[in-house]
C-alpha positions as a LaTeX table, in Angstrom:
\begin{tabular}{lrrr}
\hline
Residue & $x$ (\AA) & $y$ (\AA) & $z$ (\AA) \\
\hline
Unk1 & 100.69 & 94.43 & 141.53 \\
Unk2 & 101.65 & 94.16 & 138.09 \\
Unk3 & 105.24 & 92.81 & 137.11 \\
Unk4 & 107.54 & 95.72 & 136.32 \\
Unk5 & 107.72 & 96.56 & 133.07 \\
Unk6 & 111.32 & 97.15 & 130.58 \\
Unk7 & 112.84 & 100.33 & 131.87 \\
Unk8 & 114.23 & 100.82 & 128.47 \\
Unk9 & 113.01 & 103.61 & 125.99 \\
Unk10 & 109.52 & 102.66 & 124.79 \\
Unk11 & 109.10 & 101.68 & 121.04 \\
Unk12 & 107.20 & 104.10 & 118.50 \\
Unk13 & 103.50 & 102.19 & 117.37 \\
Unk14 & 101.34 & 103.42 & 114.75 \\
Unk15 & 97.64 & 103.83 & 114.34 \\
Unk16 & 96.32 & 100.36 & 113.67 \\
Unk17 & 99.57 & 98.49 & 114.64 \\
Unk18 & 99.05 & 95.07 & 116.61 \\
Unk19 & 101.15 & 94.41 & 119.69 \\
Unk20 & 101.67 & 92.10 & 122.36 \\
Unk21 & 101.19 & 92.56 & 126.24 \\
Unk22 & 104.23 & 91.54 & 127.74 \\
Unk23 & 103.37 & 91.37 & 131.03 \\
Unk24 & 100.09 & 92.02 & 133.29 \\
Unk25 & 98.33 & 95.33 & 133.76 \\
Unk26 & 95.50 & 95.36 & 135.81 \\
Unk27 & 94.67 & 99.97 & 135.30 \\
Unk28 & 94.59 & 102.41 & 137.59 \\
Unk29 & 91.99 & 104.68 & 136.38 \\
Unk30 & 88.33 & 104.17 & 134.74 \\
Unk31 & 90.25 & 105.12 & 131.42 \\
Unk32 & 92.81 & 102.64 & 131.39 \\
Unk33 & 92.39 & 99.48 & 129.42 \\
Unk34 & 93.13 & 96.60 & 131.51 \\
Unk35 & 95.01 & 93.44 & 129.98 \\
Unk36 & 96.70 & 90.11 & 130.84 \\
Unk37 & 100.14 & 88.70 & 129.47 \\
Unk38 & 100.16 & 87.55 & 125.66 \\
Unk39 & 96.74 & 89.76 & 124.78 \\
Unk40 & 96.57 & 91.17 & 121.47 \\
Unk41 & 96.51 & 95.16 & 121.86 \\
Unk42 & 95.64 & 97.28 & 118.71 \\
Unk43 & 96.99 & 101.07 & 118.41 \\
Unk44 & 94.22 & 103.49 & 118.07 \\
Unk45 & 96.49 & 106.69 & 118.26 \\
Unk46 & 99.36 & 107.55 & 120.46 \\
Unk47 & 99.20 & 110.57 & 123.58 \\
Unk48 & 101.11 & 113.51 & 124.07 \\
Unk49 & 103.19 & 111.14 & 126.62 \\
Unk50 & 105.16 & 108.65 & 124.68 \\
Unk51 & 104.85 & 106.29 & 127.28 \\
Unk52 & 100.98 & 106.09 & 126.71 \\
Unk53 & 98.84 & 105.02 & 123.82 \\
Unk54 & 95.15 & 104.39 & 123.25 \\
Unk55 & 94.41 & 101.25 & 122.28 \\
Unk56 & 91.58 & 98.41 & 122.14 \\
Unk57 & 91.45 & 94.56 & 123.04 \\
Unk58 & 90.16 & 91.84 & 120.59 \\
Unk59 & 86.79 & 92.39 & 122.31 \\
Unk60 & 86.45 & 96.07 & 121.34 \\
Unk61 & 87.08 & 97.26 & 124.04 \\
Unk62 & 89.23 & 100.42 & 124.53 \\
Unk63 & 91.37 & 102.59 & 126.72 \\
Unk64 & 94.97 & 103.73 & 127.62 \\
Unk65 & 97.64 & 101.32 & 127.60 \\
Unk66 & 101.53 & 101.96 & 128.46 \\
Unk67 & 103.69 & 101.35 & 125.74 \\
Unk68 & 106.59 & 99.77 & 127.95 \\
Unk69 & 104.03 & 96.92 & 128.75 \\
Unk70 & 104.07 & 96.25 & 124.83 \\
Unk71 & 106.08 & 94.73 & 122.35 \\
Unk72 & 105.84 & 94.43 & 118.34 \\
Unk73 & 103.64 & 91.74 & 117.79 \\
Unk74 & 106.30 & 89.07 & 115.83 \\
Unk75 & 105.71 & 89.43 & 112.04 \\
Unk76 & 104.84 & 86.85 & 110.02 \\
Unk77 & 107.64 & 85.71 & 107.59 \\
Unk78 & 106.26 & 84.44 & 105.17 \\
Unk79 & 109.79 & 83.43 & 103.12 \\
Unk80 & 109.34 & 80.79 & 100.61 \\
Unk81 & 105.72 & 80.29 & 101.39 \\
Unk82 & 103.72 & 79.70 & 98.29 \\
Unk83 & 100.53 & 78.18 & 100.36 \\
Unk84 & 100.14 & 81.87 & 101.75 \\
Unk85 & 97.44 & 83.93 & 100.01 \\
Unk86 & 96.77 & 86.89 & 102.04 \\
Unk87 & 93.32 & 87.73 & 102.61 \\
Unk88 & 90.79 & 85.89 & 100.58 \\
Unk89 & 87.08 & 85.00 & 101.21 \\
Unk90 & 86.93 & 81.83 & 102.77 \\
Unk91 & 84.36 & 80.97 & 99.80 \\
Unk92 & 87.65 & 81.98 & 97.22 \\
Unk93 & 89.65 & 79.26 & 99.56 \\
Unk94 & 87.51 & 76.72 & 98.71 \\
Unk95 & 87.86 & 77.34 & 95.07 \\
Unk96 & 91.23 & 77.59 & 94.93 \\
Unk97 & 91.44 & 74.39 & 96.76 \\
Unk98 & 90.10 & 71.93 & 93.77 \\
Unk99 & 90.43 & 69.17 & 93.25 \\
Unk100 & 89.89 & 68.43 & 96.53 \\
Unk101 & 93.04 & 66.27 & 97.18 \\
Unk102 & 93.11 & 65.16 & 100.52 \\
Unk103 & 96.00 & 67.08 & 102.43 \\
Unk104 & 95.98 & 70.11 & 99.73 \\
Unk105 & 96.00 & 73.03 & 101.99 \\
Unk106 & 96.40 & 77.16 & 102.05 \\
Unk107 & 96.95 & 79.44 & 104.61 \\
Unk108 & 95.18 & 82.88 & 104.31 \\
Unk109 & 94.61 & 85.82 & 106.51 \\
Unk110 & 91.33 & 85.82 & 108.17 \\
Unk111 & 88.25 & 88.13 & 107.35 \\
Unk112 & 86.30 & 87.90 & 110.67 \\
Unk113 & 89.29 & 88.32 & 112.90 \\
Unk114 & 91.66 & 90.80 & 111.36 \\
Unk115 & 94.91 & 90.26 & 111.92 \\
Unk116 & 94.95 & 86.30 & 112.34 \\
Unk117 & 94.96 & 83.77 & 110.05 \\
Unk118 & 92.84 & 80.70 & 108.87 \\
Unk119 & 94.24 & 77.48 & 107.57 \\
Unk120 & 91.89 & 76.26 & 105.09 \\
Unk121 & 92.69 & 71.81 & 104.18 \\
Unk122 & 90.79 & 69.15 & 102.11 \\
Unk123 & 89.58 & 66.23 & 103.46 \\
Unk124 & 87.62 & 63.96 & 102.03 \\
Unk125 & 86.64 & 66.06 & 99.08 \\
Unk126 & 85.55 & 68.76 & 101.70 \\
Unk127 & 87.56 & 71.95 & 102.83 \\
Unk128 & 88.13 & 72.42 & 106.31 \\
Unk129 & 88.46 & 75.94 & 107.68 \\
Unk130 & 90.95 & 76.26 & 111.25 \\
Unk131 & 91.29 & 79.32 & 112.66 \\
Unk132 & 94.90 & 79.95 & 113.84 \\
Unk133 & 95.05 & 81.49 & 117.29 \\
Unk134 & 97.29 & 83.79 & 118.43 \\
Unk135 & 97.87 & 84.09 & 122.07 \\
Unk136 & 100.74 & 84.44 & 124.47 \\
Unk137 & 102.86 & 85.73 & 121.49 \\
Unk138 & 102.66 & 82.57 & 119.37 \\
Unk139 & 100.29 & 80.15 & 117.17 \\
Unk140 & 97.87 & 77.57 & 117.60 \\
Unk141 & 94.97 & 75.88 & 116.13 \\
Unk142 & 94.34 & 73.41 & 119.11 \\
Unk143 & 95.74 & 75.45 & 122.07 \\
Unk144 & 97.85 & 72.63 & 122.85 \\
Unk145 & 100.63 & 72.63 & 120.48 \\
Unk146 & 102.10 & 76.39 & 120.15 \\
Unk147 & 104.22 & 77.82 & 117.25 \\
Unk148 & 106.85 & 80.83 & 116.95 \\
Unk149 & 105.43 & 81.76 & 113.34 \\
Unk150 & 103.35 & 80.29 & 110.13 \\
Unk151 & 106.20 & 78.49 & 109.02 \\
Unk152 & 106.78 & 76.33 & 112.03 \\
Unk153 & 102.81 & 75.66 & 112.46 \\
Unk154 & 102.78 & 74.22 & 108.58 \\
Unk155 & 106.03 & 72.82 & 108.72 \\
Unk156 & 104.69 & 70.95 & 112.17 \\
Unk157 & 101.42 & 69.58 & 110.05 \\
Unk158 & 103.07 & 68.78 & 107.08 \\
Unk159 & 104.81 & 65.75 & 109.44 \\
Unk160 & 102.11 & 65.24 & 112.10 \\
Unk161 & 98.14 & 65.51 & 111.91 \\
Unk162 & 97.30 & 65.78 & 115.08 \\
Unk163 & 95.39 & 68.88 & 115.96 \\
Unk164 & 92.35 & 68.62 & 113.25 \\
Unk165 & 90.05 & 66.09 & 115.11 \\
Unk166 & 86.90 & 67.37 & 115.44 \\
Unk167 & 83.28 & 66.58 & 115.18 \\
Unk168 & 83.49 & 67.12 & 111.36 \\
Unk169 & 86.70 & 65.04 & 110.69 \\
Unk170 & 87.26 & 61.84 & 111.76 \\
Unk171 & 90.47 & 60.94 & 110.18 \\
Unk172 & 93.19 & 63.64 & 108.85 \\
Unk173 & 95.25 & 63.23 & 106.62 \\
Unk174 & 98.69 & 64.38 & 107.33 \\
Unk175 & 99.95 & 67.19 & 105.17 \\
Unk176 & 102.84 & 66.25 & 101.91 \\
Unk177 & 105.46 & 68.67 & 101.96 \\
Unk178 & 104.66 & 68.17 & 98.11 \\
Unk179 & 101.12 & 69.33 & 98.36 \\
Unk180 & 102.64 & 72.66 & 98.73 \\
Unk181 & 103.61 & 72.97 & 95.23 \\
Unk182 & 100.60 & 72.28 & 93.89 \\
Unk183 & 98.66 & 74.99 & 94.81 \\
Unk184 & 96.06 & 76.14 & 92.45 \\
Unk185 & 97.48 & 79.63 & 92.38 \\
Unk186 & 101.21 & 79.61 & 93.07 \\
Unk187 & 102.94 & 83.21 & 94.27 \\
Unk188 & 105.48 & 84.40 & 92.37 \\
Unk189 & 108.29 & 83.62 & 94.68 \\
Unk190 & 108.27 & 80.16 & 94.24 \\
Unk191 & 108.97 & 81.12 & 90.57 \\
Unk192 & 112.44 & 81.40 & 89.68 \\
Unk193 & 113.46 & 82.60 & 86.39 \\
Unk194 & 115.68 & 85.55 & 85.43 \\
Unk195 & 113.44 & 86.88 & 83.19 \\
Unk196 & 110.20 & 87.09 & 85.92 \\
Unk197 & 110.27 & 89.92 & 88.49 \\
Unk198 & 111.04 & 88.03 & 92.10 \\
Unk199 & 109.60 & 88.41 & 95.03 \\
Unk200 & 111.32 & 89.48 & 98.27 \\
Unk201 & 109.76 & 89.68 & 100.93 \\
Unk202 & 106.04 & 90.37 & 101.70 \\
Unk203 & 105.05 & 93.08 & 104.58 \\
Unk204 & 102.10 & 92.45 & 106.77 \\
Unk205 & 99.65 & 95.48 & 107.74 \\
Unk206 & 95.81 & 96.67 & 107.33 \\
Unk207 & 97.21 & 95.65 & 103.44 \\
Unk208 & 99.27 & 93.06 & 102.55 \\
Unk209 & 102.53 & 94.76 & 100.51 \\
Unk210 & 105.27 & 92.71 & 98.37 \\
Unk211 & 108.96 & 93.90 & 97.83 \\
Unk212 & 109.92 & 93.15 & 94.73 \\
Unk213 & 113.22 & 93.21 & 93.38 \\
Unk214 & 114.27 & 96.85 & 92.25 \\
Unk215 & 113.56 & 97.59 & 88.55 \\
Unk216 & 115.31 & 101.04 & 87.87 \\
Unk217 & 113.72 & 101.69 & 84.47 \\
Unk218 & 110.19 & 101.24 & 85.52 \\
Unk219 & 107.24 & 99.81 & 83.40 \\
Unk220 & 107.82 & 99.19 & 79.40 \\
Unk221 & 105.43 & 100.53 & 77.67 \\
Unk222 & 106.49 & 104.28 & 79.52 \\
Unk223 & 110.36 & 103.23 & 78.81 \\
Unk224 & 109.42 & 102.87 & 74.89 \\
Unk225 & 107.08 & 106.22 & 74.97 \\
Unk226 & 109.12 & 108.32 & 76.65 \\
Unk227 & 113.03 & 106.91 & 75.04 \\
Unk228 & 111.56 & 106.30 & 71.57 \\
Unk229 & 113.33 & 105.81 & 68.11 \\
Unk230 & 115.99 & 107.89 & 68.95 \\
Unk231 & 117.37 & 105.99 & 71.97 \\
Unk232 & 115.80 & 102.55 & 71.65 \\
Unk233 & 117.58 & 100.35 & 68.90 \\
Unk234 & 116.18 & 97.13 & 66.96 \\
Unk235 & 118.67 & 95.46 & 69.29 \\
Unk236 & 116.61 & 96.45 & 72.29 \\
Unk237 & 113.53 & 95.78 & 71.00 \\
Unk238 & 114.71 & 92.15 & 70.21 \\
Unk239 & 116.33 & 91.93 & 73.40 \\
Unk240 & 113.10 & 92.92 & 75.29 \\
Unk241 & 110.89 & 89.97 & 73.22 \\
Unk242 & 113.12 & 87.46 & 73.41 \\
Unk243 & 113.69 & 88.06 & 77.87 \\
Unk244 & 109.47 & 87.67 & 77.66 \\
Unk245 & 109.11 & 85.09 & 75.84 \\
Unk246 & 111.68 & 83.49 & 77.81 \\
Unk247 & 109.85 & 84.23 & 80.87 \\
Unk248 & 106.52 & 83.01 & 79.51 \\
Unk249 & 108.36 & 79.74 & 77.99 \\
Unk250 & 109.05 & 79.36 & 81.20 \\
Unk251 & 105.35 & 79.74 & 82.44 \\
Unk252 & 104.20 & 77.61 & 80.05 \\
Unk253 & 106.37 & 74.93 & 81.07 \\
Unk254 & 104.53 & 75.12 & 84.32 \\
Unk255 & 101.23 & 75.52 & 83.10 \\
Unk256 & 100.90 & 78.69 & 84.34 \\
Unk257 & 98.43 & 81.45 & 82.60 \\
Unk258 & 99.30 & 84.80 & 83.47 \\
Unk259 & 96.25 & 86.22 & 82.19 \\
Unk260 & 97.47 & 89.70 & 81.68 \\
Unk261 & 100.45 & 89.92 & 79.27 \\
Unk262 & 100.97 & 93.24 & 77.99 \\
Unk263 & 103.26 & 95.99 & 78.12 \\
Unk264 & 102.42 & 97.71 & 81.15 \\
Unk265 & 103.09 & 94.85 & 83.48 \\
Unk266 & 106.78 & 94.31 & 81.96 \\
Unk267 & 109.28 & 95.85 & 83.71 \\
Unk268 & 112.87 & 97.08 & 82.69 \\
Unk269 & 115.76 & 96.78 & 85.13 \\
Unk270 & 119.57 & 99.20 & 85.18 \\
Unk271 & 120.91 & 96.57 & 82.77 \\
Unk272 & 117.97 & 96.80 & 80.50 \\
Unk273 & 116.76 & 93.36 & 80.86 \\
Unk274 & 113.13 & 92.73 & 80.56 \\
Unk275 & 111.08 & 90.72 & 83.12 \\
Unk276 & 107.52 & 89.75 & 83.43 \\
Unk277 & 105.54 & 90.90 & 86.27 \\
Unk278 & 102.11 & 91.09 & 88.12 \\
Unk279 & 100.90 & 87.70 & 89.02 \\
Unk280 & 97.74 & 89.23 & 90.64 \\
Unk281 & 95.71 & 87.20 & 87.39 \\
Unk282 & 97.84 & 84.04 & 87.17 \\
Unk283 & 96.63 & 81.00 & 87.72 \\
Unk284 & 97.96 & 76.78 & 87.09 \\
Unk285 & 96.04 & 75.85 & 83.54 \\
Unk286 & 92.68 & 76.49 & 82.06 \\
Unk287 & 91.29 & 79.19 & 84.06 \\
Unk288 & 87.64 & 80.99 & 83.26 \\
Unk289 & 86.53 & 83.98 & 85.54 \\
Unk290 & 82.56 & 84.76 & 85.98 \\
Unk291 & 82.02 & 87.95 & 85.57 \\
Unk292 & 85.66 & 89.47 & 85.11 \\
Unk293 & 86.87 & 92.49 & 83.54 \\
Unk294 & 89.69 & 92.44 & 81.67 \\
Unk295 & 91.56 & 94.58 & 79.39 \\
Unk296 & 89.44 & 94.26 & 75.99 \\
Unk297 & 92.77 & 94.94 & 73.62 \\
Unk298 & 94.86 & 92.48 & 74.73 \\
Unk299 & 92.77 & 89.64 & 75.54 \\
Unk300 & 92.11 & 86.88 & 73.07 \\
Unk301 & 88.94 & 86.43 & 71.80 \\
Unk302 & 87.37 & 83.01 & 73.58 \\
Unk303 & 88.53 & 84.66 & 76.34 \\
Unk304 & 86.40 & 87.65 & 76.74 \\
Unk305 & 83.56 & 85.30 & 74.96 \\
Unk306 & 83.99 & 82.18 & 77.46 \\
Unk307 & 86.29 & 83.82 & 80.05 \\
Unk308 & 88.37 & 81.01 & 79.56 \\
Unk309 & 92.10 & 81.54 & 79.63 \\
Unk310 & 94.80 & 79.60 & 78.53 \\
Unk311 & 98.58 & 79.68 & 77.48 \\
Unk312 & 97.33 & 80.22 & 74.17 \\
Unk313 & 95.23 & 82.68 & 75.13 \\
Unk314 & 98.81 & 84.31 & 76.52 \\
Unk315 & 99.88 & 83.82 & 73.31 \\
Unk316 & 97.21 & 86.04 & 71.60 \\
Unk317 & 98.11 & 88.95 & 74.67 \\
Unk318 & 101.84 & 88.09 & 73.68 \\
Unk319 & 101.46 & 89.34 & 70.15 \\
Unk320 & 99.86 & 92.72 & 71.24 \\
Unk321 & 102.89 & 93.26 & 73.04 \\
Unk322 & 104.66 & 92.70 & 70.11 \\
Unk323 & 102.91 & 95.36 & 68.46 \\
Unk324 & 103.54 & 97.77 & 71.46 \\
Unk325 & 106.81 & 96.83 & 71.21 \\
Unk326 & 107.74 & 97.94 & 67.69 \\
Unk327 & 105.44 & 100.54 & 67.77 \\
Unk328 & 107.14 & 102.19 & 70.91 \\
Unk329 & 104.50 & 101.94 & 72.93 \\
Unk330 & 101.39 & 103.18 & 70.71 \\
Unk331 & 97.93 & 101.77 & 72.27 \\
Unk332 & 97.00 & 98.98 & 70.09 \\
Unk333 & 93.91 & 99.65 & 67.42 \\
Unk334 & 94.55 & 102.95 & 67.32 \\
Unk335 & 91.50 & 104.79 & 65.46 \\
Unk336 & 89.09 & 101.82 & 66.30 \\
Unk337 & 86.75 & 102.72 & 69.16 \\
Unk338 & 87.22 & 100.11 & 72.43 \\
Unk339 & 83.19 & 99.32 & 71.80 \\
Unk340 & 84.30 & 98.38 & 68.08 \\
Unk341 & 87.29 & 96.25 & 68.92 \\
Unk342 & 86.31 & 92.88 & 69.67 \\
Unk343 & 83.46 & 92.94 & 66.10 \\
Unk344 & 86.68 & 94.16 & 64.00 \\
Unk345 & 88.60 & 91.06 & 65.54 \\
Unk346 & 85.92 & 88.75 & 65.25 \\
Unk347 & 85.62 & 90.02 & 61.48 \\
Unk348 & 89.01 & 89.29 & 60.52 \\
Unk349 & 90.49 & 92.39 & 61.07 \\
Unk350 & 94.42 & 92.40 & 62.22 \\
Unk351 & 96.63 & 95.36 & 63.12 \\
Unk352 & 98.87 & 96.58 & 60.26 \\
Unk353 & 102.91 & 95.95 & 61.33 \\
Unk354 & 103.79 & 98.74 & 62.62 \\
Unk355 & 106.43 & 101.18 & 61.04 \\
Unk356 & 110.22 & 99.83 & 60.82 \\
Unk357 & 109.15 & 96.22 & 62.03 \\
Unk358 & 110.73 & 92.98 & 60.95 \\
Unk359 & 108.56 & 91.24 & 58.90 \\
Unk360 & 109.64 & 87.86 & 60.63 \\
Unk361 & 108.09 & 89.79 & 63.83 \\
Unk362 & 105.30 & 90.50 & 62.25 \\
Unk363 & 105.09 & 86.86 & 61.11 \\
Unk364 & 104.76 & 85.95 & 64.87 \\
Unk365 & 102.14 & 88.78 & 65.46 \\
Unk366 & 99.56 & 87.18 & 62.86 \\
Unk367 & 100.34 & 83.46 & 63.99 \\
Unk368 & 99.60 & 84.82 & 67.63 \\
Unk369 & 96.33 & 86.57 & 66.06 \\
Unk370 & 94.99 & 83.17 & 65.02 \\
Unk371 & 91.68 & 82.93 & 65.72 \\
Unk372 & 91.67 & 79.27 & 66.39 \\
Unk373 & 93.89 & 78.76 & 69.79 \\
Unk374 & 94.94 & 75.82 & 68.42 \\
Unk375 & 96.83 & 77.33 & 65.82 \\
Unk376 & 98.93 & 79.52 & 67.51 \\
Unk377 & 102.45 & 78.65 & 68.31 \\
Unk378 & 103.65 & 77.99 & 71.67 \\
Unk379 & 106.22 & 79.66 & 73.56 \\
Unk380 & 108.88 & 77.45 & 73.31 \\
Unk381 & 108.35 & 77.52 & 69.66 \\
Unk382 & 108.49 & 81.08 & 69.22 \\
Unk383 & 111.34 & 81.63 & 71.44 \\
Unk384 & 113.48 & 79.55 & 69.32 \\
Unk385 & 112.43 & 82.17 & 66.20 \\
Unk386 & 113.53 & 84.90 & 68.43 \\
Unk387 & 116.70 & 83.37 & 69.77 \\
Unk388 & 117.58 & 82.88 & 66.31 \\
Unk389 & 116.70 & 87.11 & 65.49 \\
Unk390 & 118.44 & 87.91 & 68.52 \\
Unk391 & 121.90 & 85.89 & 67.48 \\
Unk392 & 121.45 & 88.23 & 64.21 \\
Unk393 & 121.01 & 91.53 & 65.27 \\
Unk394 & 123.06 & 94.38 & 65.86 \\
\hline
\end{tabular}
C-alpha cells in the first residue's frame, strides 16, 4: 500500500510542467503510470478530474498519475549566478570555456535530458562535462553528496573537489569562487550600472525567460518615431547619449563588446532615462563569429569583413545611434539600398548630419565612422565631450 497522500486541495500543473513524486504509487489500473518517491513526472495534459493528470516518467513512459502524489518540482534560482547559461550545445560550452584555466567552469541546462542540467569544468586544458542528477527532489553529480538547488551544488565545489574523480580525471582542481567572474560571456546581472537594463530574475520552462526591470517607455528608436520634434527636446536627446555612453564606458571598462549597439535595443524608463539592453551578442574582448548575421547598418566594417568585434567596433555601432538619435529615429542610409551599403562605406561615403544636429555631435559621428578602429575615440573619451554638452544644454 502506498503512503497516503496530502489531503489538501491538489495544485494546478500545466502541459509540459516537471514535478516531483512525493510519495510511492504503485497503479491500480493498466492505465496508470506507476512511480516511486523523488521520480521526475512530466505533465502531458490534465483530466476532467482535477485530481488526475496524464503524465510520463524520464523513461517515456506514460499514464495517469494523481496530482496529490505530486509536488512542484523546486525551481532553480538562479540569483546572482553569472556561470549559468541556459541551454547551450555542449560543443558552445567548450568554447566559451577558453582558455582552458583549470577550475573555470559553467553550468548550463542539458540538451539530452531536458530539464536537468550539465556542469561543464576545465581541467588540464580539457573540458569536463557532469551531468547533474536530479532525484529524490534534490542535486547530485556523484549520488553521494545531495544539494537543495544549483547554488548550493557550485557553492559546495567552489570549496571542495571531491565528486569529479573519474577515469578521465585524475586530479581536480577545486573550483575559485573568483573563477566565476571570469566567465567568457558574463550575464547581465552581474552587471551593475544605472544606465544598463538589470536583470531580475530568470524563469525556468520548455524556454528559459528573464525579468527585467520595468521600462515604461519601451524601445528608443519607437519613443523618437512616434514623440518626435514636437515632444522630444535637444535636452533629451543629449540626455539619452550621454546615459549610453555611460553605460558603454562602463562596458568598456570591463572589456565587454556588446556587439549590437543601436537604437532598438535601448530602452527608455518613466523617468526618461536611457539604458542599454540585450546582452544576447555580448561577449569579454575580441570576439569574431563564423558565419554570423548581423545587422549590416550598424556594424563596423572589419566586422562584417573579419567578424571580428571589438569596443571599437561598438564605437562605430555607437555613432549610428547617434544618427538615429538626432534624426528621431530615421533608418540610417536612407535612399542607399542594404546590398549597396557596405561598397558606399568602404568608398568613403558618410551619412550627412542630420537636420537640427549639433555639429559637436556630428563631430563624434565622423570620429566614430573612422575607418581605421584605431582611430576612433573610446568611450570614456567621448563621454567626457558629452558630459560637457549635457552641463550646457537646456
Amino acid at each position: 500500500m502506498p503512503m497516503e497522500p496530502r489531503t489538501n486541495q491538489p495544485e494546478l500543473w500545466k502541459k509540459g510542467q516537471q514535478v516531483v513524486a512525493n510519495y510511492n504509487f504503485p497503479g491500480s489500473s493498466k492505465e496508470d503510470l506507476p512511480f516511486k518517491k523523488g521520480d521526475l513526472i512530466t505533465i502531458i495534459n490534465n483530466t476532467k478530474d482535477v485530481n488526475w493528470y496524464k503524465g510520463k516518467n524520464e523513461s517515456g513512459q506514460e499514464g495517469m498519475v494523481p496530482a496529490t502524489y505530486l509536488q512542484k518540482r523546486k525551481e532553480v534560482q538562479l540569483h546572482a549566478m553569472p556561470w549559468f547559461h541556459g541551454k547551450i550545445k555542449r560543443e558552445d560550452s567548450e568554447e566559451l570555456l577558453r582558455p582552458r584555466e583549470d577550475g573555470l567552469f559553467l553550468v548550463r541546462e542539458s540538451v539530452n535530458y531536458p530539464g536537468d542540467f550539465t556542469l561543464s569544468v576545465c581541467h588540464k586544458q580539457k573540458v569536463e562535462h557532469y551531468r547533474i542528477i536530479y532525484k529524490h527532489n534534490k542535486m547530485t553529480i556523484d549520488e553521494e553528496s545531495y544539494f537543495e538547488n544549483l547554488a548550493q551544488l557550485v557553492e559546495h565545489y567552489t570549496k571542495d573537489a571531491d565528486g569529479f574523480n573519474n577515469n578521465k580525471v585524475h586530479e581536480t582542481s577545486k573550483f575559485s569562487p573568483v573563477n566565476m567572474f571570469n566567465m567568457i560571456m558574463v550575464y547581465f546581472r552581474s552587471m551593475r550600472h544605472p544606465n544598463l537594463v538589470q536583470l531580475i530574475g530568470v524563469v525556468i520552462g520548455d524556454t528559459i525567460q528573464l525579468v527585467t526591470e520595468f521600462m515604461g517607455k519601451g524601445n528608443l528608436v519607437e519613443y523618437l518615431r512616434s514623440r518626435g520634434r514636437s515632444v522630444i527636446t535637444k535636452k533629451d536627446q543629449i540626455d539619452f547619449t550621454d546615459d549610453i555612453c555611460s553605460a558603454m564606458q562602463y562596458l568598456e571598462s570591463k572589456d565587454l563588446v556588446h556587439r549590437d549597439l543601436a537604437a532598438r535595443n535601448i530602452l527608455v524608463n518613466d523617468n526618461n532615462t536611457a539604458k542599454v539592453s540585450d546582452f544576447g551578442l555580448a561577449k569579454y574582448g575580441d570576439y569574431s563569429a563564423e558565419g554570423g548575421k548581423f545587422p549590416i547598418k550598424w556594424t563596423a566594417p572589419e566586422a562584417l569583413r573579419d567578424n571580428k568585434f571589438t569596443n571599437k567596433s561598438d564605437m562605430w555601432s555607437f555613432g549610428i545611434l547617434l544618427w538615429e538619435v538626432y534624426s528621431f529615429g530615421r533608418v540610417p542610409y536612407p535612399r542607399i539600398p542594404l546590398s549597396d551599403v557596405v561598397m558606399h562605406v568602404e568608398r568613403g561615403y558618410r551619412m550627412e548630419a542630420p537636420d537640427g544636429c549639433p555639429q559637436e555631435i556630428y563631430n563624434i559621428m565622423m570620429q566614430a565612422w573612422e575607418i581605421d578602429p584605431k582611430q576612433r575615440p573610446t568611450f570614456k573619451q567621448v563621454l567626457e565631450k558629452l558630459n560637457n554638452l549635457r552641463a550646457t544644454t537646456v
